[in-house]
FITI-615027 format. One record per residue (C-alpha): residue number from 0; x, y, z; residue in one letter. Coordinates in steps of 0.25 Angstrom, whole numbers. Example, Ala and Ser with C-alpha at 12.3 -4.5 7.8 and 13.67 -1.06 7.14 Angstrom:
2
NODE  num     c1     c2     c3  residu
NODE    0     49    -18     31       A
NODE    1     55     -4     29       S
//
This chain:
384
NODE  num     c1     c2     c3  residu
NODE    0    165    -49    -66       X
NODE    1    175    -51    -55       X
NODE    2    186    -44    -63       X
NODE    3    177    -34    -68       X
NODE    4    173    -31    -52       X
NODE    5    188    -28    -50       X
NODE    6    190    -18    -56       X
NODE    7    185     -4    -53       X
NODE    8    170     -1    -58       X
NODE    9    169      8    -72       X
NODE   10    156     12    -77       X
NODE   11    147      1    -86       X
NODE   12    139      0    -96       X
NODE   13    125      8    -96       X
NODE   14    113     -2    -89       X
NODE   15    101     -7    -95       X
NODE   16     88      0    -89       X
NODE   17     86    -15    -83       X
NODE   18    100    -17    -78       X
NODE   19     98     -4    -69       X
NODE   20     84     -7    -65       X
NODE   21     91    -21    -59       X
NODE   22    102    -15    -52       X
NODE   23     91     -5    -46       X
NODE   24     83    -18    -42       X
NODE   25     96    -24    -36       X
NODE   26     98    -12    -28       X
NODE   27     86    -12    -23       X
NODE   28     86    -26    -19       X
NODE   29     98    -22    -12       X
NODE   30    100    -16      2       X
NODE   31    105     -2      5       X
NODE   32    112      8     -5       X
NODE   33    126     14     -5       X
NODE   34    126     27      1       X
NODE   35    140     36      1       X
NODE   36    139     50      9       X
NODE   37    149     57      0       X
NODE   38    155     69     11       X
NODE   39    163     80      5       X
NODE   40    175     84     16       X
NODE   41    179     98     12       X
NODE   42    177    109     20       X
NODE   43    168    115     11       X
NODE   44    159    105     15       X
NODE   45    152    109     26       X
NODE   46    142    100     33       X
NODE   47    132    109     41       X
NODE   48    123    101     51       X
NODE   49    111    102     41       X
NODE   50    121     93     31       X
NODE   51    122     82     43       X
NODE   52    108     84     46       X
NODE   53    105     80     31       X
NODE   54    117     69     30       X
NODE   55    111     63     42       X
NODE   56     98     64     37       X
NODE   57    102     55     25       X
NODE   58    108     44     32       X
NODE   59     97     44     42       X
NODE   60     87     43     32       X
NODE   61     91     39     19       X
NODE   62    101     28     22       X
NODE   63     95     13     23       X
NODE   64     99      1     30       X
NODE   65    108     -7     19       X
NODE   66    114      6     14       X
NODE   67    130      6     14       X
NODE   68    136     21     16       X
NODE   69    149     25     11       X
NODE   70    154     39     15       X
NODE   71    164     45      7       X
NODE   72    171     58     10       X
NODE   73    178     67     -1       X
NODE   74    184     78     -3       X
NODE   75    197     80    -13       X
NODE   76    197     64    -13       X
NODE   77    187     55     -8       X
NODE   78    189     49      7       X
NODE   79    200     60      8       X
NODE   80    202     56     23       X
NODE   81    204     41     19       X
NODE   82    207     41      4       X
NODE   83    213     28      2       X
NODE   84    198     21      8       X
NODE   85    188     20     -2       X
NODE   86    175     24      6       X
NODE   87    167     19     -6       X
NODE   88    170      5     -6       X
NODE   89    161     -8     -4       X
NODE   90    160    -12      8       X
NODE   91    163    -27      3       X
NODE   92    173    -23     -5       X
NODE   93    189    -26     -1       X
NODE   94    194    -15     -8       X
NODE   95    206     -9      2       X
NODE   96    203      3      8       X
NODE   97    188      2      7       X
NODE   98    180     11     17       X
NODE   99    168      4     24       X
NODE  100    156      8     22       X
NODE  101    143     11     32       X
NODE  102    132     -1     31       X
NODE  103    119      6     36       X
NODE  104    111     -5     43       X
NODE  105    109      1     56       X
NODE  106    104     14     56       X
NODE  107    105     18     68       X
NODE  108    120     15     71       X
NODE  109    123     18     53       X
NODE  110    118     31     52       X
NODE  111    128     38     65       X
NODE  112    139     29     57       X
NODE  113    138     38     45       X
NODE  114    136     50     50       X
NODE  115    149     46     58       X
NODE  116    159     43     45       X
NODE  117    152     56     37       X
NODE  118    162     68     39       X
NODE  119    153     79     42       X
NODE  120    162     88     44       X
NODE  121    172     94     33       X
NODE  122    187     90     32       X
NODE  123    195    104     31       X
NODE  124    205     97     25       X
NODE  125    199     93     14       X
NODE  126    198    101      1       X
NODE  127    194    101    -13       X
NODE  128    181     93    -15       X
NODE  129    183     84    -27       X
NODE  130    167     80    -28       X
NODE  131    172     72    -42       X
NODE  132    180     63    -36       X
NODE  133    171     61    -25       X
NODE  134    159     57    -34       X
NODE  135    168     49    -44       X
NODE  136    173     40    -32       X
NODE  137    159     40    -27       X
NODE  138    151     35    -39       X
NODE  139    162     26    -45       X
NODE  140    163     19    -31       X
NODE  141    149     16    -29       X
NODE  142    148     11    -41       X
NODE  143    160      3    -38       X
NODE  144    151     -3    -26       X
NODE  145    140     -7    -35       X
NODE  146    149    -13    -44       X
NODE  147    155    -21    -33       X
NODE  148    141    -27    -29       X
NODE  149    138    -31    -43       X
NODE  150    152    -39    -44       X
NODE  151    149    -46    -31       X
NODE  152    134    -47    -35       X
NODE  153    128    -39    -24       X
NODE  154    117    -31    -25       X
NODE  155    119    -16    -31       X
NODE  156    115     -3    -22       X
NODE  157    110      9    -23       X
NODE  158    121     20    -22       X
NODE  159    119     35    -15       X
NODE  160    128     46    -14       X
NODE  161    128     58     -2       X
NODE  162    135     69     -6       X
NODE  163    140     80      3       X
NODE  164    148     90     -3       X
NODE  165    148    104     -9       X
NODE  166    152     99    -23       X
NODE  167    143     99    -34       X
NODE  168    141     85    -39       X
NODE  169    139     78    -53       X
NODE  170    148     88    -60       X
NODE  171    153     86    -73       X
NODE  172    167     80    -75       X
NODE  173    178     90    -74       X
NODE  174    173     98    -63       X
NODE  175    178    112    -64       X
NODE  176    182    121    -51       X
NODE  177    171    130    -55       X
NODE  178    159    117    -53       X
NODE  179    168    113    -41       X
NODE  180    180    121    -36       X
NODE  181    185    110    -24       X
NODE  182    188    101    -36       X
NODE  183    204     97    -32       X
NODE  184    211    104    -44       X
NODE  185    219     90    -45       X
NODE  186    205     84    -48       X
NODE  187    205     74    -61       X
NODE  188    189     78    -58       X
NODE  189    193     93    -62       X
NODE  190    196     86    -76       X
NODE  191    183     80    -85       X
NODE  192    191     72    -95       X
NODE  193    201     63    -81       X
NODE  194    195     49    -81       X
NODE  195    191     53    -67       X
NODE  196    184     64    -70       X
NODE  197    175     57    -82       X
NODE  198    175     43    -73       X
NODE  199    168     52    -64       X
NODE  200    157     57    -74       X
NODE  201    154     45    -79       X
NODE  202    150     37    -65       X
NODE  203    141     52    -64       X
NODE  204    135     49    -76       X
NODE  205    134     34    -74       X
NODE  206    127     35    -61       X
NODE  207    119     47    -64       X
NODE  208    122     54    -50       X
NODE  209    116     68    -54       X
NODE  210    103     62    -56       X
NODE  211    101     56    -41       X
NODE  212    106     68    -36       X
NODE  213     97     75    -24       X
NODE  214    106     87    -17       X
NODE  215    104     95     -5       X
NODE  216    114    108     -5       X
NODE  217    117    113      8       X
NODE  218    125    126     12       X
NODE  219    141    120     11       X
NODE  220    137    105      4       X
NODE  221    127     98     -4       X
NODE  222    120     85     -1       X
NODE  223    118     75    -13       X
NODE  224    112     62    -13       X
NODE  225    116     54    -26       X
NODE  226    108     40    -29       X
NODE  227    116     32    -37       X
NODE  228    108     20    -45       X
NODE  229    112      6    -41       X
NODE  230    120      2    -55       X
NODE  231    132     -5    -59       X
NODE  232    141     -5    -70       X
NODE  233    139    -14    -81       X
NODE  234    150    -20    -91       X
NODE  235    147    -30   -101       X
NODE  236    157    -40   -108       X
NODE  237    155    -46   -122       X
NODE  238    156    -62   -120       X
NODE  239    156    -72   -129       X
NODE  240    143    -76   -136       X
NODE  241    140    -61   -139       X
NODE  242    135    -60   -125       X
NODE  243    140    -51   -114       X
NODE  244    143    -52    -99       X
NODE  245    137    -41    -90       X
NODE  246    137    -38    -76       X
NODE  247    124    -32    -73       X
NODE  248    116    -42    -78       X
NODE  249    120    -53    -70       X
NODE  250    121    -44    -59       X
NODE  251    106    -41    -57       X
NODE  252    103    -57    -61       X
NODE  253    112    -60    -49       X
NODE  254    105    -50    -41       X
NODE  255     90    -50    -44       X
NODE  256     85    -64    -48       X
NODE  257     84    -69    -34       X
NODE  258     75    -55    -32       X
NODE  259     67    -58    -44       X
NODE  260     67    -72    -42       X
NODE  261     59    -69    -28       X
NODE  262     52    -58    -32       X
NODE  263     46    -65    -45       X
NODE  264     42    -77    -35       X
NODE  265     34    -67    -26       X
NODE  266     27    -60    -39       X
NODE  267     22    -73    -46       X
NODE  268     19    -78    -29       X
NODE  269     11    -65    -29       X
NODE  270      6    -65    -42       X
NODE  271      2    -80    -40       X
NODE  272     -4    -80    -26       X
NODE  273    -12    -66    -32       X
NODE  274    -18    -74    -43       X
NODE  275    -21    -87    -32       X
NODE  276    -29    -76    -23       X
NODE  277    -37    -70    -35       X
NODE  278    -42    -83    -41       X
NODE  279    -46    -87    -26       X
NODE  280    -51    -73    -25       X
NODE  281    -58    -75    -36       X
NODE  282    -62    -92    -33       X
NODE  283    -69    -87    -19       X
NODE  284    -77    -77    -24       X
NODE  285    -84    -86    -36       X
NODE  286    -96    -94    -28       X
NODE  287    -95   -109    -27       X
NODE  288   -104   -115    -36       X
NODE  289   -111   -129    -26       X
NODE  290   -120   -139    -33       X
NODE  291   -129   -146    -24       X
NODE  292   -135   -160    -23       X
NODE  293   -142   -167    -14       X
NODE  294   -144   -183    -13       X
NODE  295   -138   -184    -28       X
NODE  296   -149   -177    -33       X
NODE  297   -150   -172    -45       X
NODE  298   -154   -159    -43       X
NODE  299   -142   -148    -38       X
NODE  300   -142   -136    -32       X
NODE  301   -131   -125    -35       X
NODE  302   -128   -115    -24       X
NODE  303   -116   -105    -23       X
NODE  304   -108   -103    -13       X
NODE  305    -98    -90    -10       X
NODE  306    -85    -88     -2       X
NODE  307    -88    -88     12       X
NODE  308   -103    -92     10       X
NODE  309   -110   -103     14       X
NODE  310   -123   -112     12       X
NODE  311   -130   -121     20       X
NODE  312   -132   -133     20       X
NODE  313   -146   -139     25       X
NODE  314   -152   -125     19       X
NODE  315   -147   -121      7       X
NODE  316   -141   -134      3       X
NODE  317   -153   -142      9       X
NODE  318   -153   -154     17       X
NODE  319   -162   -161     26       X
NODE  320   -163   -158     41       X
NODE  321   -168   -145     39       X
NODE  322   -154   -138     44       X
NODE  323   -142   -132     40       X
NODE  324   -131   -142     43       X
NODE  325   -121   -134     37       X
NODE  326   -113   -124     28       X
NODE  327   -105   -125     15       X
NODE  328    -95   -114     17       X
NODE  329    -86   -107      7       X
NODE  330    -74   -101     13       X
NODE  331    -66    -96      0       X
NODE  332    -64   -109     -9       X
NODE  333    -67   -119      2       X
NODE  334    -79   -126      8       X
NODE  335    -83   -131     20       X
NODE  336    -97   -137     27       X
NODE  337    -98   -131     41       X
NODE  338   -108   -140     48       X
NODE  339   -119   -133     57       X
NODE  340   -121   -148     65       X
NODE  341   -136   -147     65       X
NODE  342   -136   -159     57       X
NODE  343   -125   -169     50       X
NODE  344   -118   -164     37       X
NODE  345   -110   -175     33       X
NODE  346    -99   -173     23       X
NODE  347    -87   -183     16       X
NODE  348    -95   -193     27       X
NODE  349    -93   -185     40       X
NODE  350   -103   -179     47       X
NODE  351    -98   -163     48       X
NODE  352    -96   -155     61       X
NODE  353    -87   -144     59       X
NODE  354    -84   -135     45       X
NODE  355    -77   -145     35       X
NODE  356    -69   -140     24       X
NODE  357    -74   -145      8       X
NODE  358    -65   -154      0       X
NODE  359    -70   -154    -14       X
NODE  360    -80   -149    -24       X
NODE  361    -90   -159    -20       X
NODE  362    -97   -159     -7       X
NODE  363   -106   -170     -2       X
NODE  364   -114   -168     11       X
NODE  365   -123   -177     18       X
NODE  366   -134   -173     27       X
NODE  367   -143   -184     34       X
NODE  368   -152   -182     40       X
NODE  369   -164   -191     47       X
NODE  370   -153   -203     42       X
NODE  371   -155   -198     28       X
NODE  372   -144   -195     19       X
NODE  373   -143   -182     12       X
NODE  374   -132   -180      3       X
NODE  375   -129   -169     -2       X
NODE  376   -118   -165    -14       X
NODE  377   -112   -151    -16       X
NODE  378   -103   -148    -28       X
NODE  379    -94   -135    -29       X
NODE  380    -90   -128    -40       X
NODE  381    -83   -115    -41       X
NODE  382    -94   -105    -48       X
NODE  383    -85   -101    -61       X
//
């Protein structure tokens, strides 16, 4: 792949319906978007304050922490004040002459910085909108941007476009003076069958601008926002073993098992600990089932007990003495005697005088009383 990074981005093979849902998901999983404020110089461009009242408006409230801002003047050229920088250019990138781009992390101290390095105003001595060009170097070098990030295995982003010009966008190939009359007569955009011309078309095509298109016209420009969807461009190589290395395959492995990884644990954790609290849901609600004997005899008695119930012991588990000399609680799935101290309750051989938590589903209780013994022997079952 590193050669193949070298060189400058051409447009791939067609993605699989899965292959673009994953790079959406990697996009997501991504912070920030790329975001170029496209600003057309010529005079006929005339920004009144409504349009810097709207453009503020944008980047006020659209713009996100995370999001990288690129702004790129044309008019006959792109960056016609500064043509040898490329003001669309990766910020990691070492290319020469690479513009620097605006991080937006702080808004407060971000947002004046833009507004600073838009031009607002016109450039009287620029001419000849060639808007062709501009989208042409536009959409190939965002696309560049996301081809870099999948080289250096980086997360992909979403992409967006402001344009502020008088021309008409997404315009067939070969863009005639009656469509657009500022187009430079020297133009190879003029032109549908130059390689510039139809190179042009094809990124159109590819990244399906005119159907993200929203526009607001005002009285000497037009505001369009163009959303561009996080792709990449795919080539495939036949190797040996009639198999094939890809790039966009190994990409999203790279970039989403860790996510799904986590995200999977968390589901079964979820679905797990769910399943946990339903069956004890469910456990709590079913009565416990006591089977009671006194002195080994053999008669029993079965009584039931509910969640957060109780039943006493010296009256409706009968003793001697004539008094209650305690409770069996249920509190969820547990059990515990809580000792009233009118009279001993002994339990595992030790008198009882404070709440005492069960162990096991057989309980053995002695109440003397007079000297006598009087044993008694409770077994719990869970009602089914």
């Amino acid at each position: 792949m590193s050669d193949y990074c070298q060189q400058k981005i051409a447009i791939g093979e067609e993605l699989s319906p899965n292959q673009l849902k994953g790079l959406e998901l990697v996009s997501l999983l991504s912070r920030g978007r790329d975001v170029v404020f496209a600003i057309d110089l010529t005079e006929s461009v005339n920004l009144d304050e409504e349009a810097r009242v709207r453009l503020k408006q944008i980047i006020t409230d659209s713009l996100n922490k995370g999001d990288t801002v690129y702004i790129v003047p044309f008019s006959s050229q792109v960056n016609p004040t500064n043509p040898e920088i490329n003001p669309l250019t990766d910020k990691d990138a070492d290319t020469k002459g690479a513009a620097t781009p605006i991080a937006f992390l702080n808004p407060e101290k971000d947002i004046e910085r833009i507004i600073e390095k838009i031009p607002l105003k016109a450039n009287l001595n620029e001419k000849n909108t060639d808007i062709q060009l501009a989208e042409h170097f536009i959409y190939e070098n965002l696309a560049q941007i996301n081809q870099n990030r999948l080289c250096k295995n980086q997360p992909i982003k979403k992409q967006s476009v402001v344009w502020l010009t008088d021309a008409p966008l997404n315009t067939s190939a070969g863009i005639t003076s009656e469509k657009w009359i500022e187009t430079p007569p020297n133009s190879p955009y003029r032109d549908s069958s130059t390689p510039e011309s139809q190179n042009r078309q094809n990124w159109i095509n590819h990244l399906k601008t005119a159907e993200n298109t929203r526009q607001l016209k005002g009285e000497n420009y037009d505001l369009t926002v163009i959303d561009l969807p996080a792709t990449v461009q795919e080539f495939c190589t036949p190797a040996p073993g009639g198999k094939e290395t890809c790039f966009v395959n190994s990409y999203l492995f790279n970039q989403l098992w860790l996510p799904v990884t986590i995200l999977s644990i968390i589901i079964i954790s979820l679905l797990g600990g769910g399943i946990f609290g339903w069956r004890y849901i469910k456990s709590i609600n079913k009565p416990l089932k006591l089977v009671i004997e006194i002195n080994d005899n053999d008669e029993k008695e079965i009584k039931y007990l509910y969640n957060q119930k109780s039943i006493s012991i010296g009256e409706e588990i009968e003793c001697l003495g004539g008094e209650i000399r305690g409770y069996l609680k249920r509190e969820g799935n547990k059990l515990f005697i809580e000792p009233t101290k009118i009279l001993p309750i002994r339990y595992k051989e030790r008198e009882l005088r404070q709440k005492q938590l069960i162990e096991g589903n057989i309980i053995r209780l002695n109440c003397p009383y007079n000297e006598r013994d009087f044993e008694i022997k409770i077994t719990v079952s869970k009602n089914p």
